[in-house]
C-alpha positions as CSV (number, residue, x, y, z in Angstrom):
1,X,1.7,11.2,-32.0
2,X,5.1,11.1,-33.8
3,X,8.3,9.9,-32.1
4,X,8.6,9.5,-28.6
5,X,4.8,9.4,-26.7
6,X,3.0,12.3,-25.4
7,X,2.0,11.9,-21.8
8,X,-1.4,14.9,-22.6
9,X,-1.5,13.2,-25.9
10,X,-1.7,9.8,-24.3
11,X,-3.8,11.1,-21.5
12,X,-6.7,12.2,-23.8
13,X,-6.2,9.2,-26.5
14,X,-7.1,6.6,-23.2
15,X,-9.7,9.1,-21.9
16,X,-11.4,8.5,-25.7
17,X,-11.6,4.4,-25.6
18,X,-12.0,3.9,-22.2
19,X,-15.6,2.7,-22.5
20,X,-14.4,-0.1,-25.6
21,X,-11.4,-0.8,-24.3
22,X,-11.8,-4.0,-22.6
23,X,-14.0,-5.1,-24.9
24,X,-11.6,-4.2,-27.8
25,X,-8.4,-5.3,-25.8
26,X,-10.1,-9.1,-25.6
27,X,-11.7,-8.7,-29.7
28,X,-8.3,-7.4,-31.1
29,X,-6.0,-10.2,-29.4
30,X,-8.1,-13.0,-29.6
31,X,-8.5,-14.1,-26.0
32,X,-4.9,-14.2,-25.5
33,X,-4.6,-11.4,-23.1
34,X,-6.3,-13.3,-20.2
35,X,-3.3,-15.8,-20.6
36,X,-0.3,-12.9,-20.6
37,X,-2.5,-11.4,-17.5
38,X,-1.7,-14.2,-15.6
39,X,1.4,-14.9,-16.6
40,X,2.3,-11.9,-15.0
41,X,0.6,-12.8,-11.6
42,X,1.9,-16.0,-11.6
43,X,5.8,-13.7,-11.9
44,X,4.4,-11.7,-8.9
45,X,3.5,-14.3,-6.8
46,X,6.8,-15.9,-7.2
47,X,8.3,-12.7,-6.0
48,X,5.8,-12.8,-3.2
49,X,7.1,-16.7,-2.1
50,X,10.7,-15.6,-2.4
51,X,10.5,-12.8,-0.2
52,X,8.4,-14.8,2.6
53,X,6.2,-11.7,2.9
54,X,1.9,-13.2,3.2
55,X,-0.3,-12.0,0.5
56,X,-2.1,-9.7,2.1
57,X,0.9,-7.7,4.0
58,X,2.6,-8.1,-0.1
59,X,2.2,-4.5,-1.2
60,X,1.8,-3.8,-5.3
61,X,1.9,-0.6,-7.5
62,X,0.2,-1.9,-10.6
63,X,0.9,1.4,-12.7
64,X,-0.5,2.2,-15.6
65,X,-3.7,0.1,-15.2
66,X,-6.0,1.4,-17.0
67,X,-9.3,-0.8,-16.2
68,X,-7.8,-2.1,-14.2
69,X,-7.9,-6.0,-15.2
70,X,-4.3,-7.1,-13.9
71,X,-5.2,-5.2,-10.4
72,X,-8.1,-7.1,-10.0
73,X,-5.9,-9.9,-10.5
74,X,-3.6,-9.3,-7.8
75,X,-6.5,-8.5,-5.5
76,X,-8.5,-11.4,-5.9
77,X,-5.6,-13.8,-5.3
78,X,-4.9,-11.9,-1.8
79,X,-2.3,-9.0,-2.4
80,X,-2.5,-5.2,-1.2
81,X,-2.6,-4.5,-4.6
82,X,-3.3,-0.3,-5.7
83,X,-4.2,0.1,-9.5
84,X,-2.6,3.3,-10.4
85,X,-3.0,5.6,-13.9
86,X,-3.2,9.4,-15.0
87,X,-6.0,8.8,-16.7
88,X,-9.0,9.7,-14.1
89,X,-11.3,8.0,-16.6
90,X,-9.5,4.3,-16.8
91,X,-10.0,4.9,-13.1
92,X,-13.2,5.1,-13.1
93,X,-13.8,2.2,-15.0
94,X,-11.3,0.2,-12.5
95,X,-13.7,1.3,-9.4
96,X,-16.7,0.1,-11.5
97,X,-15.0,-3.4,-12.2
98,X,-14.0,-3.7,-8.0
99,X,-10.8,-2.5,-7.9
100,X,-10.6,-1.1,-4.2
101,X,-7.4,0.8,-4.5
102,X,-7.0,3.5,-6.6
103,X,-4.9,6.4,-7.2
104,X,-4.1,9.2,-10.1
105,X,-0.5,8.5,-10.9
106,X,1.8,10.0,-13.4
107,X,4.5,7.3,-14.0
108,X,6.8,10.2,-13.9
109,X,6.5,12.0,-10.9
110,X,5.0,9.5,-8.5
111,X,2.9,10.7,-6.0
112,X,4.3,7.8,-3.2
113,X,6.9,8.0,-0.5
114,X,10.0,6.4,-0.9
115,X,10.2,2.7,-0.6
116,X,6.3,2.0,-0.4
117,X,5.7,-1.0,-2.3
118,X,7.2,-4.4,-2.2
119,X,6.3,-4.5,-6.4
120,X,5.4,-2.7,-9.2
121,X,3.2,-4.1,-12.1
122,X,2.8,-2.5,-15.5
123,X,1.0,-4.4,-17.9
124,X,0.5,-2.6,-21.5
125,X,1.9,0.8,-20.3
126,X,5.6,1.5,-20.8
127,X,5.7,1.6,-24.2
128,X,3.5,4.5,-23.6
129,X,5.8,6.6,-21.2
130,X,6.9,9.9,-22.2
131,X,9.9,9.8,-20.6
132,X,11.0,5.5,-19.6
133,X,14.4,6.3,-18.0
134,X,12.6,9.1,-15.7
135,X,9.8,6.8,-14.9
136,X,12.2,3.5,-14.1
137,X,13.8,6.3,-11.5
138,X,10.2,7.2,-10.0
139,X,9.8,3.2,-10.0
140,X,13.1,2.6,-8.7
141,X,12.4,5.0,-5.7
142,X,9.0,3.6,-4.6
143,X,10.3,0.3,-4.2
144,X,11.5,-1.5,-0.9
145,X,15.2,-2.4,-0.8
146,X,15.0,-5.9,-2.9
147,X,11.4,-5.1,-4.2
148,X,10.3,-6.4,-7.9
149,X,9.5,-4.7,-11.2
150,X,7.7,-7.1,-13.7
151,X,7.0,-5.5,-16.9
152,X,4.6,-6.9,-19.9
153,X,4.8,-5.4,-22.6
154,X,4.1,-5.7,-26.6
155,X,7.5,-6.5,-27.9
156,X,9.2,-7.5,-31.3
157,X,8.2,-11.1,-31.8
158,X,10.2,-13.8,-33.5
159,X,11.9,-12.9,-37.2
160,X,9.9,-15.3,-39.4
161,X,6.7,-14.3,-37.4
162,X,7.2,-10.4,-38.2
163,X,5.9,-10.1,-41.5
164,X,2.6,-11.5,-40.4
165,X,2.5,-9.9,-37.7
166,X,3.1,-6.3,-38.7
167,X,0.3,-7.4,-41.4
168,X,-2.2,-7.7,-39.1
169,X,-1.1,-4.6,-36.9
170,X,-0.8,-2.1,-40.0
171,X,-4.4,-2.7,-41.6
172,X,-6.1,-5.5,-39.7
173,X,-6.1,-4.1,-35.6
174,X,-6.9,-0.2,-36.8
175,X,-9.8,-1.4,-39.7
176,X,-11.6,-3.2,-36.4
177,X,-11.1,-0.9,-33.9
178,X,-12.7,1.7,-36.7
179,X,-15.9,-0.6,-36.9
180,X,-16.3,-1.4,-32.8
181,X,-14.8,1.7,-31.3
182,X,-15.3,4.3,-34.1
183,X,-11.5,5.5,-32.7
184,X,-9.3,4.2,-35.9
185,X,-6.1,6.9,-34.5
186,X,-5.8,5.4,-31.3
187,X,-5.3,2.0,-32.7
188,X,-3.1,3.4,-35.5
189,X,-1.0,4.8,-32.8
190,X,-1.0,1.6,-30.9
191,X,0.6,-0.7,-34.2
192,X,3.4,2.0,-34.4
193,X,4.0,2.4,-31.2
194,X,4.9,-1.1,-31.1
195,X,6.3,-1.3,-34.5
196,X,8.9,1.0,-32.8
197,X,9.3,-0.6,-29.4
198,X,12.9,-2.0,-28.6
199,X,14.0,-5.1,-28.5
200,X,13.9,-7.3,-25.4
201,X,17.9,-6.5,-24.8
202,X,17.1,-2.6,-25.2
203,X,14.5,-3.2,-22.2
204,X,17.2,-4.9,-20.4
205,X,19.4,-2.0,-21.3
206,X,17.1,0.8,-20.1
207,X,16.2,-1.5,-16.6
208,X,20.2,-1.8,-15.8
209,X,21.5,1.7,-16.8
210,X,18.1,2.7,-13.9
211,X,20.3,0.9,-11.4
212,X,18.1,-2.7,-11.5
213,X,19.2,-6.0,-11.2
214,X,19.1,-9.5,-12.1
215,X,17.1,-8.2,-15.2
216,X,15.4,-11.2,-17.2
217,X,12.6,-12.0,-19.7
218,X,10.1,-14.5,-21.0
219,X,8.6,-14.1,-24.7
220,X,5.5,-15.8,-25.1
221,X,3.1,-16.4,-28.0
222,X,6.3,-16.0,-30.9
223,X,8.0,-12.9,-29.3
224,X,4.5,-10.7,-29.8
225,X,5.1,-9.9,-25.9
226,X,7.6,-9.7,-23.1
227,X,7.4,-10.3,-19.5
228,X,10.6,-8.7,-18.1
229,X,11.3,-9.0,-14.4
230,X,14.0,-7.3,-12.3
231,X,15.0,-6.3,-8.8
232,X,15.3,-2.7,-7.1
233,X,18.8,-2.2,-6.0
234,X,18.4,-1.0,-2.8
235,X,18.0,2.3,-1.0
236,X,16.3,5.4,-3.0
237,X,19.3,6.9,-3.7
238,X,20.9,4.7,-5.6
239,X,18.2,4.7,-8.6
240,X,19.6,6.5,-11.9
241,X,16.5,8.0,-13.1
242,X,16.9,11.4,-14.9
């Protein structure tokens, strides 16, 4: 997959490495997901305490979850949390985990009324949009007037870290995942895909030109990932997806 990501292409790469994928995704980063996992639920439930809404009446889109890890996250500490994904067999494996909420959504043409969620959650998944501006306007629409977008993501780490790190993503990540997942191209396409990720400020960018605001980020762990947060404008119509 050259250039900008393929959502069929995507779509059947996921389908492929569902079964490993957990497995792989805790192997390959040493642990360290866990940590950026909660991270991001500690972001949400700071949302959650700032918009005096209870847990359980908090309503959450975590798109793009795959097995669903960071939705059982959200469920287990009390929110109405729906793991969403276009990739029926991630699903699956979600159900089979305890997710309770599921539902088949393309990030791009949401299948959700307006202004049904109070936050959206994608951990690991926009870099692998098709189409990001399109998507931040699908994302945009489904949230409540003041609702929350927290994104982790892979991102560009730290200069002096780079070198090291691009080492390990170019012929270290794709050798393993050969040997424990038999799958080297999906790995391949996971170090350039975030070989060729924007920056942090690009995010930022791509969040305020879709009509968000008070756009910020964390970088943990030397840069390697981002934890971007940022609040819906308002009513549907005044998103700026294309």
């Amino acid at each position: 997959m050259n250039g900008q990501p393929q959502s069929e292409a995507v779509r059947a790469m996921f389908a492929r490495i569902a079964g490993p994928y957990d497995r792989l995704n805790h192997l390959l980063s040493g642990g360290v997901d866990y940590w950026w996992r909660h991270l991001l639920l500690r972001s949400v439930q700071a949302a959650a305490r700032r918009s005096q809404i209870s847990n359980f009446k908090f309503q959450i889109l975590d798109l793009a979850c795959g097995t669903g890890d960071v939705t059982l996250l959200l469920q287990r500490a009390g929110f109405d949390a729906t793991g969403g994904d276009f990739c029926e067999p991630m699903l699956e494996r979600a159900r089979a985990k305890g997710v309770q909420k599921t539902a088949v959504a393309d990030a791009l043409a949401l299948p959700f009324p307006d202004a049904s969620f109070d936050a959206v959650t994608i951990a690991f998944g926009y870099r692998n949009f098709e189409d990001r501006p399109r998507a931040l306007g699908e994302i945009c629409r489904v949230l409540r007037s003041g609702g929350s977008l927290h994104i982790l993501e892979f991102s560009q780490p730290f200069r002096l870290f780079r070198p090291f790190y691009y080492l390990y993503l170019k012929y270290i990540l794709p050798t393993a995942a050969k040997w424990f997942c038999r799958d080297r191209a999906a790995y391949e396409y996971l170090s350039c895909s975030i070989e060729a990720f924007p920056e942090v400020h690009a995010i930022g960018a791509e969040l305020e030109a879709a009509g968000f605001q008070a756009i910020t980020w964390t970088r943990p762990t030397f840069g390697i990932v981002a934890l971007h947060r940022a609040q819906s404008p308002g009513l549907p119509q005044e998103c700026r997806g294309t």
